[in-house]
C-alpha positions as CSV (number, residue, x, y, z in Angstrom):
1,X,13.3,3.8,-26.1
2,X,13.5,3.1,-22.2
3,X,12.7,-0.2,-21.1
4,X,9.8,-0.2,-17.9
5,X,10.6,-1.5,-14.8
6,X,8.6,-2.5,-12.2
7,X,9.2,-4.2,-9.0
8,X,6.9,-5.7,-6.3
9,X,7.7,-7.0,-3.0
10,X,5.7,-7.6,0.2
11,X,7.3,-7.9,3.6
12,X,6.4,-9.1,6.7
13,X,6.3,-6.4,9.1
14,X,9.6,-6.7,10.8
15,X,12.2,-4.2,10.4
16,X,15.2,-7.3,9.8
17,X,14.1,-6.3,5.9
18,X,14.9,-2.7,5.8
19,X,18.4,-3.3,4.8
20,X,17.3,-5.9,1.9
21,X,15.0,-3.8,0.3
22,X,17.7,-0.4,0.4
23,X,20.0,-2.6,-1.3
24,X,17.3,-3.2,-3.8
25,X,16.5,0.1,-4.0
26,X,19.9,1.3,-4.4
27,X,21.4,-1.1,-7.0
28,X,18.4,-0.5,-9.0
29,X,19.5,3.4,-9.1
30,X,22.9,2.3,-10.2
31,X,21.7,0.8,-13.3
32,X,19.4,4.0,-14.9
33,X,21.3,5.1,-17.7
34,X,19.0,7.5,-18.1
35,X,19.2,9.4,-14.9
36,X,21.5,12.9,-15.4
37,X,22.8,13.5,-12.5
38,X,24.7,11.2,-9.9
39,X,23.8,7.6,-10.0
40,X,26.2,7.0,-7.0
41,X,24.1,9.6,-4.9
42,X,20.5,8.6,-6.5
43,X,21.3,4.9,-5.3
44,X,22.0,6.5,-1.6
45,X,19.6,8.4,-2.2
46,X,16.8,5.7,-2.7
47,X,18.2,3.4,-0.2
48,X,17.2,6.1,2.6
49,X,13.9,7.1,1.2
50,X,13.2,3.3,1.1
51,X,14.4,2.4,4.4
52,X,13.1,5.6,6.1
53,X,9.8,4.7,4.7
54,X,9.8,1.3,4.8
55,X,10.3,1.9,9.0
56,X,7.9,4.8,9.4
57,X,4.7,2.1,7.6
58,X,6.4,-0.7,9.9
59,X,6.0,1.1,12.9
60,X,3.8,3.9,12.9
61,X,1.1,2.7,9.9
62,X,1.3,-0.9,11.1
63,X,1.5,-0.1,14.4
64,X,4.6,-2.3,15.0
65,X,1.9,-5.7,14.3
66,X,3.9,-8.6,13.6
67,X,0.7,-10.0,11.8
68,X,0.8,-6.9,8.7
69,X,3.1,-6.5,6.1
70,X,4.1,-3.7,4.1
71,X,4.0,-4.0,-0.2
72,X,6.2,-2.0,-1.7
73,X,6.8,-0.8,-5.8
74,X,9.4,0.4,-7.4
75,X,8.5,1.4,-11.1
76,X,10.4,3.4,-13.9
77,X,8.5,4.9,-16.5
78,X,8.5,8.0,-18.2
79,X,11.7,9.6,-17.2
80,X,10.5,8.8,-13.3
81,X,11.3,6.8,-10.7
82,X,8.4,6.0,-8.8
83,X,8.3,4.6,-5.3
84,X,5.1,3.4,-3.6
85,X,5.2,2.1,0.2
86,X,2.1,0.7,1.4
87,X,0.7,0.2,4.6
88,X,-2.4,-1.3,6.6
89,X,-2.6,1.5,9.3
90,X,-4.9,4.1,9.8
91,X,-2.9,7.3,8.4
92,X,-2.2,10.6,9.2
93,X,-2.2,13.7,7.8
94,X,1.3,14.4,5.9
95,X,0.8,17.7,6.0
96,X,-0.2,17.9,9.9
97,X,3.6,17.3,10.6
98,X,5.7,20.2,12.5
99,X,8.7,21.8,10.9
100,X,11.6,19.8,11.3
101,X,13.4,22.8,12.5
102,X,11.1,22.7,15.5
103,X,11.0,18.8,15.6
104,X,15.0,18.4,15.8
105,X,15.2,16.7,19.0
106,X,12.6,14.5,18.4
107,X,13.3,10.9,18.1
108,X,10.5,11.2,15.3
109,X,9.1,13.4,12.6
110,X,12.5,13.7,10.8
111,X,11.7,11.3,8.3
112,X,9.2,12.5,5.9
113,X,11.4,15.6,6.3
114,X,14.2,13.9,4.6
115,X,12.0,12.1,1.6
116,X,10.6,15.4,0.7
117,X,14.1,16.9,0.4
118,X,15.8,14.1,-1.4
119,X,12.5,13.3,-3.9
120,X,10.9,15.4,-6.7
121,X,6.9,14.7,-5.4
122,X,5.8,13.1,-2.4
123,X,2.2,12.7,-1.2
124,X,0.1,10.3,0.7
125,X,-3.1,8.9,0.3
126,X,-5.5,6.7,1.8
127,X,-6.0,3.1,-1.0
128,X,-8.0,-0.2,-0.5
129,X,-8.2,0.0,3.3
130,X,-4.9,1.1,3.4
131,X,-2.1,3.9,3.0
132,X,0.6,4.8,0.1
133,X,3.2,6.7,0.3
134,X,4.5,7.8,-3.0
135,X,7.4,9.1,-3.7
136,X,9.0,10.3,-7.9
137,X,12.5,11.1,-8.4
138,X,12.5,12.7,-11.9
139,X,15.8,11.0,-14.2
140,X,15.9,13.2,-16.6
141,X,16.6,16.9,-15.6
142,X,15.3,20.1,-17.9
143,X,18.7,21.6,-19.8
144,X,20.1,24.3,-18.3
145,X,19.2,27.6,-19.9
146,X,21.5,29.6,-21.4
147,X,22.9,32.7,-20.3
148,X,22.1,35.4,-22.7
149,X,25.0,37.5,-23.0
150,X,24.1,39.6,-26.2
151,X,23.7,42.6,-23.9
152,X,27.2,42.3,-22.4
C-alpha cells in the first residue's frame, strides 16, 4: 500500500519563494519509492515545473500584484504526482500559445512549453475566481512489452 501525500502552501506573490518551493518540490521527488524511473531527474524535474510555474502565476496571472498570492498542491495518490498552481488572475487560453519553435527568442512563452514536455498531463482551468494549473507526472510506468521473436 502507498502512503498519500499531500502538501499545501500559499505564498505571497514575490518571486524570493521560487527557490523554496523547487526545493520542496524536488526533495519530495527524491523520496517516491514508487516512481520507476530516475528519482534524481524527477526531483529536477519538478523543481523546474514548480518554479516555471510558480513565476508564470506570479507574474502574468497575478499580474506582478504584491497584494495576491499564489496556493500551491503537491499530492501523491494513485501512482501520480499531482501538481496544482493556483492563481488570482484572469487566465488565458493554454492552448492559444505559439509553437515554441516560433517563440524561441521570446523572453516568454517557453515555459508551458517545457511543463508539457517534462509532465505526463497538463491543463488549465478557470476555479473559484481563479486559475489552476495542473500538472501529473505518472510514477509508475506500463512494463515494457516483449519482443516477440517466435517468428525469428
Amino acid at each position: 500500500m502507498h502512503d498519500k501525500i499531500e502538501v499545501n502552501i500559499r505564498i505571497p506573490n514575490k518571486t524570493r519563494y521560487l527557490s523554496l518551493i523547487g526545493n520542496i518540490g524536488e526533495n519530495l521527488a527524491r523520496t517516491l519509492d514508487r516512481y520507476g524511473g530516475d528519482r534524481e531527474e524527477l526531483a529536477y524535474h519538478i523543481n523546474l515545473v514548480l518554479t516555471e510555474s510558480i513565476a508564470n502565476a506570479m507574474i502574468h496571472g497575478n499580474v506582478a500584484d504584491p497584494d495576491k498570492e499564489v496556493h500551491i498542491s503537491i499530492g501523491i495518490d494513485n501512482d501520480c504526482l499531482r501538481i496544482r498552481v493556483h492563481d488570482q488572475g484572469q487566465g488565458f487560453d493554454i492552448n492559444s500559445l505559439p509553437p515554441p519553435d516560433e517563440n524561441i527568442l521570446n523572453d516568454h512563452g517557453r515555459g508551458i512549453h517545457i511543463i508539457r514536455c517534462l509532465m505526463d498531463e497538463v491543463s488549465y482551468r478557470r476555479v473559484d475566481g481563479g486559475n489552476v494549473l495542473e500538472m501529473v507526472k505518472r510514477l509508475s510506468r506500463p512494463p515494457l512489452k516483449k519482443r516477440d521473436t517466435s517468428s525469428e
